[in-house]
Every structure is written in C-alpha cells, then in structure tokens.
N, C-alpha and C positions, 0 to 999 in steps of 0.2 A: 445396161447403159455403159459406154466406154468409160474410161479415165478422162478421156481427153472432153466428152460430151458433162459431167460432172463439172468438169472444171469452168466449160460456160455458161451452166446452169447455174453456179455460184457467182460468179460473174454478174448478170445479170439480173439474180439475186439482189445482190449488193449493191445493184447501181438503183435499183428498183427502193432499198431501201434509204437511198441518200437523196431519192426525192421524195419520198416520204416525209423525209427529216428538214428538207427544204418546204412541202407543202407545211406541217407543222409551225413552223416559222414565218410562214405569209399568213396560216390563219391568225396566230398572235397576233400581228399585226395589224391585224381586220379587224379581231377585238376589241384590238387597243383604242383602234380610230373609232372604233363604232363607243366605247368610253367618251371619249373625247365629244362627239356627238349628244351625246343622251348630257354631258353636262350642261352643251350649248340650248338645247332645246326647253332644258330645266329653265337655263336663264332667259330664254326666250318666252316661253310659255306655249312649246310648239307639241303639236302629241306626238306621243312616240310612233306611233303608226299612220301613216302616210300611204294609203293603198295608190293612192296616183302616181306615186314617187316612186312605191314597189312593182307595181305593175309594169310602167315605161321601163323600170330596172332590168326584170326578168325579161322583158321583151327582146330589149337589146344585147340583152348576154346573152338569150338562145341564139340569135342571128350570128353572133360573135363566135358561139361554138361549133353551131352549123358549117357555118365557115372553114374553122379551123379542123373540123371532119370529129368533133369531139360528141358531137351529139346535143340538141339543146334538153331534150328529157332529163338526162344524165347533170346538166349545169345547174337547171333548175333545182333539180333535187338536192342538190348541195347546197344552194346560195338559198334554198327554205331550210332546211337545216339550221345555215348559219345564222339566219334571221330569226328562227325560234329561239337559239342561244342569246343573240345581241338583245332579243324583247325582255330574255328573264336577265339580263345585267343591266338595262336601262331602269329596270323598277327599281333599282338600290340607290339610284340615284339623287333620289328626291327631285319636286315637280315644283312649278310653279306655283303659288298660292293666288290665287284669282281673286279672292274677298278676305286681304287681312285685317279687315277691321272687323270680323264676323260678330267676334265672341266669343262663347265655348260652342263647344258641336257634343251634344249627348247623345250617346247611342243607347237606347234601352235592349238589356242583351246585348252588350257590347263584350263581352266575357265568351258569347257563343262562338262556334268557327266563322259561320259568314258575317258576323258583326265587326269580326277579329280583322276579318278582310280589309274592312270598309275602316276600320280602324288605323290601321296599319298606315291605308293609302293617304289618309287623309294627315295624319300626324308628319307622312313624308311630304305632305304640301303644306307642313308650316302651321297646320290649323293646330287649336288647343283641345285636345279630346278627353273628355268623362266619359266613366262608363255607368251606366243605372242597372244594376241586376234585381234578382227577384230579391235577396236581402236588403237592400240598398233602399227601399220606398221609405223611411225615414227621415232619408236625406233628401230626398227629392224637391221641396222646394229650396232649397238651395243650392243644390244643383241648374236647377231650370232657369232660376233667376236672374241670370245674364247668359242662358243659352240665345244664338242667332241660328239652330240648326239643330233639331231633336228625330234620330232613327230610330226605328221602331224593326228591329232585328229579332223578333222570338217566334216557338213553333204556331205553323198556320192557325190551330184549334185556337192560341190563345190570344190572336193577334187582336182584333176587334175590341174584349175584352180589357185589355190592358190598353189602347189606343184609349178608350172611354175614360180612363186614369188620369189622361194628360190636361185637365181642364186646367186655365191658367196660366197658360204659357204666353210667354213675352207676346206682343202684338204685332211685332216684325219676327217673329221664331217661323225659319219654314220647317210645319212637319212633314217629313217622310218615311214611307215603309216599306221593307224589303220584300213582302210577301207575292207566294206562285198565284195569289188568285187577288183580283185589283176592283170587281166590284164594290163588294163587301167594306174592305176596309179602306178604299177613297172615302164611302159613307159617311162610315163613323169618323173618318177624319174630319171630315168639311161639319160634319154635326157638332163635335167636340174644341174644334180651333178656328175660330175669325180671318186668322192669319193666312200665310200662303201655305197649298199644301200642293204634294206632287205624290203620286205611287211611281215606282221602284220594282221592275222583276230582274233580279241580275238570271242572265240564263245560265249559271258556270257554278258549281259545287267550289267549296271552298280549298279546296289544293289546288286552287289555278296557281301556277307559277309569276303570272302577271297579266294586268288585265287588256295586255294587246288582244285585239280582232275579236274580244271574248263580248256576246250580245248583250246587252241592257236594255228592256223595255220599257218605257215611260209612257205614264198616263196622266194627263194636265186634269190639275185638279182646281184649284185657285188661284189668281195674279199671277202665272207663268213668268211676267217681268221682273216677279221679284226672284224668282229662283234660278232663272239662267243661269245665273254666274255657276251655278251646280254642274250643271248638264254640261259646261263649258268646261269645267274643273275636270268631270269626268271622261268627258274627249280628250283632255290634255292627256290621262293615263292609256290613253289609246282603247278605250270600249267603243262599239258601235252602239248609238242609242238610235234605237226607232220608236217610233210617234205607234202607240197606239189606243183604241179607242176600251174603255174598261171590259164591256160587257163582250166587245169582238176578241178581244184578247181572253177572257174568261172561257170564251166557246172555242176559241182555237187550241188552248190549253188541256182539253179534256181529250185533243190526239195525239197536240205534241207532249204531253208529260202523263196525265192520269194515265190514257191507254197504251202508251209503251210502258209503262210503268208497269201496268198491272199485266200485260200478256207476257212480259219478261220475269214477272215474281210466278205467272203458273207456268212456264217454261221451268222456272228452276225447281218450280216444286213437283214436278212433273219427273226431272231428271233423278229429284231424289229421291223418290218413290221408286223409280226402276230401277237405281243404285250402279250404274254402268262401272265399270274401271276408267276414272278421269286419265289415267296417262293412256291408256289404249286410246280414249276418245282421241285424245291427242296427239298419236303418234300415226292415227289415222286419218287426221283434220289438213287440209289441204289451206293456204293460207286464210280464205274467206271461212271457210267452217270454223278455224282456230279464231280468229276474230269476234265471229258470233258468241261463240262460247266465253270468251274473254267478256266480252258484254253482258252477258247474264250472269256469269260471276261477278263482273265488277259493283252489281245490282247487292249482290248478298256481303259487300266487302263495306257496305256502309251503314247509314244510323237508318235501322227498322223503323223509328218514330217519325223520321223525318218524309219516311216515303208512304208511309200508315197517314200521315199527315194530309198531302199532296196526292193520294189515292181514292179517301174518303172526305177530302174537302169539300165537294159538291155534288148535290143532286144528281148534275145533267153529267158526272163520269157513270154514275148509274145505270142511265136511259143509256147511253154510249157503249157500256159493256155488254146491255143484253142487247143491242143490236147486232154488235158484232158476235156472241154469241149465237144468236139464229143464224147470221150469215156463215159461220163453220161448223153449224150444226147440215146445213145446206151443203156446204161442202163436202162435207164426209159424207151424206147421203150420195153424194153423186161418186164419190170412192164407192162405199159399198156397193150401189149399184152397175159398177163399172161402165160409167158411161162418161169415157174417155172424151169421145166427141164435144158434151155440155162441158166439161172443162176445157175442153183446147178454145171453146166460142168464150166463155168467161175469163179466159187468159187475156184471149185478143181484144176482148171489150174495157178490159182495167190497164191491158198497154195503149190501146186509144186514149184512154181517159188522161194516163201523162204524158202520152205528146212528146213534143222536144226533150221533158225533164228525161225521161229515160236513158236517153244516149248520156246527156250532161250527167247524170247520175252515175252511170256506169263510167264514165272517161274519172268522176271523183274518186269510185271506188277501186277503179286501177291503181291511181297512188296509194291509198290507206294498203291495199293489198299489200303493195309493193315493200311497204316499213313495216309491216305485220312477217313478212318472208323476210328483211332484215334481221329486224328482231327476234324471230325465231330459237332458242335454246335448243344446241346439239345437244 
C-alpha cells in the first residue's frame, strides 16, 4: 500500500472515529431521557413496558432507515439493544405503590434467590417487606399479624407442606405462591386460608435483570377482586401476566419445563460420558451449534435441587418421558435401518404439524443467531 493510500486510510479512520465519539454522546442522551421517563412513569403508575408504544416505535424507525438506505434490520437491532439497557435502568427507579395501605407483605423464603426477586421489586414499590425463613417459624405469628400479603417462595417438594403452616392468617391476607406446578398448591392454599388466594408461576430464573417482557402465569384461585391491585402492581414492573387454568398449565408444564429440562440434563450427560474437547466443539460450532451448547451448559451452571425439583415434581413428566423415549427409540430404528425415506415422511409430517410457527420460528431464531455471532469470543 502507498504512502499516499495510508494516509487516507487514516483519514477516514479518524473521521470514522469522531462519529463514533458523536454516536456515544446521542446514546447518553437516550439514556438520560429514557431516566427521565422511567421517573415519570414511577409517578404515574405507568409500566415500564409498553409493547404498543414499542412496536409502532420500531415500525416507524425501520421505515425511517429504509429510507435513509440504512437498512431497517440493522435500526432495529440497535434501538432493542438500547431498550434492553433502558429496561435494566428503569428497575432502579422505583414504581408506583398501588396498595399503600397494604400492611406488611411476608415472603416465606424470602432469603431464597426468586423470593429475593419478589422482594426487591416490591420494597422498590414502597411496600414494607418481612422475610419468614425456615429458622424464623417462632416468630411467625408475629409476623403474620398485620400481614396484607404472604409469598410462599421455597423449593417445589416443600411447598404444599409449609403452605399447610399458614393457618391463621389475617382474613383479608392474599396468599400467594411462586411455585412451577399450580394444581397442588392452589389446593392447599384454598384448604388452609378463607381469605384471597392467587398462584404465581414467574417463568424467568432469578438473575433476570428486570422484569420487562419477562412471563408470569397466574391462576385465580379466591375473590380475584381482592388481589388485582397485585396483578396491577405487577404490570406496572412491566411482566406479562397470562390467565391460566391450574390443571392446563400443570399439563402444558411437563413440555415446556419438565421435558426440556430433562432431555437437556441427558444431552449433557451424554456429552460427558464421551468427554469431547469443549474448545474444539467450539471452535467448530457455527453460531446455532455454539448456542445450543450454550444452553446445555447453562442447564449445568445452576441449582441441581431446583431442577431435581421441577423434573420429578409430577407423575405425568413420567408418562411424558417414556413417551418420548419410545418415540426416539423409533427413531433410531429407522437410523439403523436406514430408511431414509420414513424419515424424510416423519420430517414433512412434524413440519405440517407447525404450520405457520415454523417460518415465525426460524425469522426469531435469525436474531438470537445473529447476538450469538456478535457475542462470539475471538
């Protein structure tokens, strides 16, 4: 390369980085405003997550880039970015309190990580929080005694159990519980308390950064009128809560958690039986392989009790596993067998079966690709 070619390479370098140093300085300022906001909406009582507001947002800024020949893919993926960052500094901000005249709110297991959560959010909206641990049952009716709000946060085995504990509690006390599986312990709730009661599945492990866009399932359990202000409280933190029915949610839970669960712990027990070279896998793994892999580790990065928990909580993950067991037992016969054919018709019959989700599936897993190939470590 010339002298003279260097020199406009730096050149343009340098101009390259003085808009850098300009974009820098408009994101501060996005920041700053999107601050300025999350205080408004504190004093409002407005949630932080607005998908109407986001939506129509992103709409008109792809147009806008298109436009400008910037690309709206390219916009988008910025301004969710910036919106992931503005959701985890809106949660500092503290929220509206919807019921100050509550009382106290007891969390039983309030000490645990997802109790810590529920804790956290709730003391940022004003409310007065106790925590009841397993040492703690001595104090308990004193505790309870002017609760208007008692959570029921401990592992699934022992939930039922310790809900049967709570006899006694104020007559306007709503209880609720955090737990993966909502038949069961709605039961004993409505058996052991007069009062209102509500179940609780947060769907998000406890390092969520904030609880924008993050799901909560709710299952009505007694006087629903008296506990909105809850479901209301918890909208304002920006969760999406959906309606659903105990026993439908209990059977939906045995594909979306027991059996990902358990075919991702023989996946990694699998892996470590055959003992491969983790950085070959990886320096082999193309983004979607490196991904996967990321997710079966991220299985073994957390609490063994909690997933032992949530794995053996019910019967019907049982009945579930050896179904699916026969059906890859089925499969592999048709490997050994090589008969290429009955798979290509079993492919095209399970791509029938989702339909439209398919394409919508694969356009979602484009983006994750895409921050998985960001992310990437040279």
């Amino acid at each position: 390369m010339s002298e003279k070619s260097c020199d406009a390479l730096d050149e343009l370098r340098h101009a390259i980085d003085e808009v850098d140093g300009q974009l820098i300085e408009l994101l501060a300022k996005r920041l700053s405003l999107v601050a300025e906001v999350g205080e408004v909406k504190s004093e409002a009582g407005v949630p932080i997550y607005a998908p109407e507001r986001e939506a129509a947002m992103l709409a008109k800024r792809r147009s806008e880039a298109d436009e400008a020949g910037v690309g709206g893919d390219l916009i988008e993926d910025v301004l969710r970015r910036l919106m992931r960052e503005s959701y985890h500094r809106e949660k500092d901000t503290g929220f509206k309190c919807i019921k100050p005249d509550l009382g106290d709110v007891v969390i039983v297991g309030g000490r645990g990580k997802l109790g810590g959560v529920f804790k956290r959010m709730l003391e940022l909206s004003g409310y007065n929080v106790k925590v009841l641990d397993k040492d703690d049952w001595s104090s308990a009716p004193e505790l309870f005694a002017n609760a208007g709000l008692v959570i029921v946060s401990v592992p699934i085995n022992l939930t039922t159990e310790i809900i049967d504990q709570l006899s006694g509690l104020p007559s306007d006390c709503v209880l609720v519980d955090l737990t993966s599986t909502k038949g069961k312990p709605l039961e004993h709730m409505l058996n052991v308390h007069a009062g209102p009661v509500l179940g609780l599945h947060p769907m998000f492990g406890p390092d969520v950064a904030s609880l924008a866009k993050q799901v909560i399932i709710y299952c009505d359990g007694r006087s629903p009128e008296k506990y909105a202000w809850l479901l209301e409280q918890i909208g304002i933190w920006g969760a999406k809560l959906t309606l659903a029915d105990p026993q439908e949610h209990d059977n939906a839970m045995t594909l979306v958690q027991g059996m990902r669960h358990f075919t991702t712990f023989v996946y990694g027990q699998h892996l470590a039986a055959e003992n491969p070279n983790m950085e070959q896998l990886l320096d082999y793994s193309s983004p979607i392989y490196r991904l996967e892999l990321a997710m079966v580790g991220r299985l073994f990065a957390q609490d063994s009790q909690l997933y032992a928990d949530i794995i053996f909580s019910s019967n019907e993950n049982t009945k579930m596993f050896s179904r699916y067991l026969s059906r890859f037992e089925h499969a592999n016969t048709m490997l050994v067998n090589g008969d290429r054919e009955g798979f290509i018709q079993a492919f095209k019959e399970v791509s029938q079966w989702f339909g439209d989700y398919s394409q919508q599936f694969l356009d979602e897993s484009k983006q994750l690709l895409m921050q998985a190939h960001d992310s990437r470590a040279v």
